[in-house]
C-alpha atoms as an extended CHARMM CRD file, in Angstrom:
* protein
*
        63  EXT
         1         1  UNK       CA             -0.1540000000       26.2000000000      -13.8910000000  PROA      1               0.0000000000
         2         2  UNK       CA             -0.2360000000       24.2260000000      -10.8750000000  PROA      2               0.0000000000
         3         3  UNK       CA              2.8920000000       21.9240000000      -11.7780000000  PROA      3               0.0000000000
         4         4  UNK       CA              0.8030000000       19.2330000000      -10.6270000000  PROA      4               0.0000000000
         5         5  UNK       CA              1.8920000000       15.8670000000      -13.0830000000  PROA      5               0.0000000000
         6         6  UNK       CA             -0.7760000000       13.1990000000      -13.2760000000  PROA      6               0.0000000000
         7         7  UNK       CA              0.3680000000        9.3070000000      -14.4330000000  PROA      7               0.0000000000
         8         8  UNK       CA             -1.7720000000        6.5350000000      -14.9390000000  PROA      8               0.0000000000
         9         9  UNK       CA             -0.8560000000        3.2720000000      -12.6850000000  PROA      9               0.0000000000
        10        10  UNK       CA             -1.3300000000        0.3390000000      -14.2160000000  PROA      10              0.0000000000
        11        11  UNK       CA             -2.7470000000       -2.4630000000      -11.5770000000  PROA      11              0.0000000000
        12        12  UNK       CA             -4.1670000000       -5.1810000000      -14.0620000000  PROA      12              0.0000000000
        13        13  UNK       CA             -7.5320000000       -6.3960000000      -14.6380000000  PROA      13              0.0000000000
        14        14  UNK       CA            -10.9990000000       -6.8900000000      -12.0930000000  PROA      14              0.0000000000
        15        15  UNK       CA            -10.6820000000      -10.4730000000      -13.4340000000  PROA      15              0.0000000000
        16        16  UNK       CA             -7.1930000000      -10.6360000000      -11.9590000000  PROA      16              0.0000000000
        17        17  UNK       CA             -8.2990000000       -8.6690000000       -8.4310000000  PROA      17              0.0000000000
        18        18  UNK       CA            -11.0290000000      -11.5340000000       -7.8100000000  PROA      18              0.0000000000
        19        19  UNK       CA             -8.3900000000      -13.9820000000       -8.4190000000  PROA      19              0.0000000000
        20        20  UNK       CA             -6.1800000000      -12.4650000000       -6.1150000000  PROA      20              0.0000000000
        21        21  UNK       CA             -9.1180000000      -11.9480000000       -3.4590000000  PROA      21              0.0000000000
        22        22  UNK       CA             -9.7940000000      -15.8780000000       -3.9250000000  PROA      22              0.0000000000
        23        23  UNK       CA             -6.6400000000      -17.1640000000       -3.5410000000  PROA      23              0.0000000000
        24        24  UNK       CA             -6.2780000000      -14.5100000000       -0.2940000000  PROA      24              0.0000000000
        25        25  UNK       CA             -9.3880000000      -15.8020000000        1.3670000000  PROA      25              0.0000000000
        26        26  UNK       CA             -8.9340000000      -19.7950000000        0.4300000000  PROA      26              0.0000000000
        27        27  UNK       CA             -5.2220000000      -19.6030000000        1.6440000000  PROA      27              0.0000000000
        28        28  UNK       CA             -6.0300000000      -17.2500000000        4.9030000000  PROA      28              0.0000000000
        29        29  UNK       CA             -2.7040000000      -14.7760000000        3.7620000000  PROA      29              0.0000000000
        30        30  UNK       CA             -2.6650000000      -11.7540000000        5.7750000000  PROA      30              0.0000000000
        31        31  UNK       CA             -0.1680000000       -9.2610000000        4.9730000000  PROA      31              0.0000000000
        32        32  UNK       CA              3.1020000000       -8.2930000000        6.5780000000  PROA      32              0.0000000000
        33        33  UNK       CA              2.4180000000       -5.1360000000        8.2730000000  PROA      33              0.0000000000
        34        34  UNK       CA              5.7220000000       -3.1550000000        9.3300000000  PROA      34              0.0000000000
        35        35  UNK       CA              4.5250000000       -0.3350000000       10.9380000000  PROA      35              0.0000000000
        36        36  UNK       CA              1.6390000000        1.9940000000       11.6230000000  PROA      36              0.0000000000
        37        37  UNK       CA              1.4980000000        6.0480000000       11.4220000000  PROA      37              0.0000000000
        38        38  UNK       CA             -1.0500000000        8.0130000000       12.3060000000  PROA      38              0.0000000000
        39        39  UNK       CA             -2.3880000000       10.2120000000        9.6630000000  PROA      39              0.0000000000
        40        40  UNK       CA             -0.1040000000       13.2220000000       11.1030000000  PROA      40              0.0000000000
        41        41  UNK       CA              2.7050000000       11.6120000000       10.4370000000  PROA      41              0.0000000000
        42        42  UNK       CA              2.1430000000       10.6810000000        6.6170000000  PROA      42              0.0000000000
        43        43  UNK       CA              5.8750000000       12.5340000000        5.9030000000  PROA      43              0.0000000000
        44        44  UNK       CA              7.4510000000        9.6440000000        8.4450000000  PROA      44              0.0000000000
        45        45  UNK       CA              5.7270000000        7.2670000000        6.9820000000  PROA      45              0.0000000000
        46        46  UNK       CA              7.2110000000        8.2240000000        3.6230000000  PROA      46              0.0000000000
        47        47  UNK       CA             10.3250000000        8.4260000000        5.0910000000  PROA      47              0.0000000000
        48        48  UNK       CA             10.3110000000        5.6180000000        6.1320000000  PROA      48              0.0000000000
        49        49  UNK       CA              9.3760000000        3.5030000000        3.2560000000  PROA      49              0.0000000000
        50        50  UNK       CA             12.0210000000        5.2000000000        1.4370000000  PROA      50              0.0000000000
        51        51  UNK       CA             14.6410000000        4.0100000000        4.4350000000  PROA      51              0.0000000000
        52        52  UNK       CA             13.4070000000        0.8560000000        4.4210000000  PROA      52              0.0000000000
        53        53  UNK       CA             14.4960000000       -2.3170000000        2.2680000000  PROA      53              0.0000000000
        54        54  UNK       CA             10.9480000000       -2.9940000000        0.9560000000  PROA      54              0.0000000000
        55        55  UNK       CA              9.9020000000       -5.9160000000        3.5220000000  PROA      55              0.0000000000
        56        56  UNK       CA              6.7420000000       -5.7770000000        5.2930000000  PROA      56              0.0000000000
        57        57  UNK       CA              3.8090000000       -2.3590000000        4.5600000000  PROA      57              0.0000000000
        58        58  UNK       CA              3.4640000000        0.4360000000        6.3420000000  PROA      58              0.0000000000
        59        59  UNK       CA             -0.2440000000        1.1290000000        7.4910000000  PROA      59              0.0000000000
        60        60  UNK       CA             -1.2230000000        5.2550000000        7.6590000000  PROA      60              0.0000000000
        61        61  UNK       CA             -4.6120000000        4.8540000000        9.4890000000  PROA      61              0.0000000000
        62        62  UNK       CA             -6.9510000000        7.4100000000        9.3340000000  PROA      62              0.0000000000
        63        63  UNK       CA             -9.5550000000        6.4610000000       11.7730000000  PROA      63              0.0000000000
């Protein structure tokens, strides 16, 4: 046994994701981007979401 815990995340339906993408696109939102980590620093980047007061994302980029 692993330990490793698996939980379903419930993020509504396609229907509701084109909606969303339509009303993005029509109404030219662009999200509030925080902060950016590189991929080697995905534990700061936790870190500092859990710091944070929720405002704004923070980006790990990969590429």
């Amino acid at each position: 046994m692993a330990g490793a815990v698996l939980r379903r995340v419930a993020t509504g339906s396609r229907a509701h994701f084109v909606q969303m993408n339509r009303a993005v696109e029509a109404h030219r939102l662009c999200p509030v981007i925080d902060w950016v980590f590189p991929f080697e620093d995905v534990p700061a980047a936790f870190a500092y979401c859990e710091s944070v007061g929720g405002f704004g994302k923070a980006v790990i980029s990969h590429g």
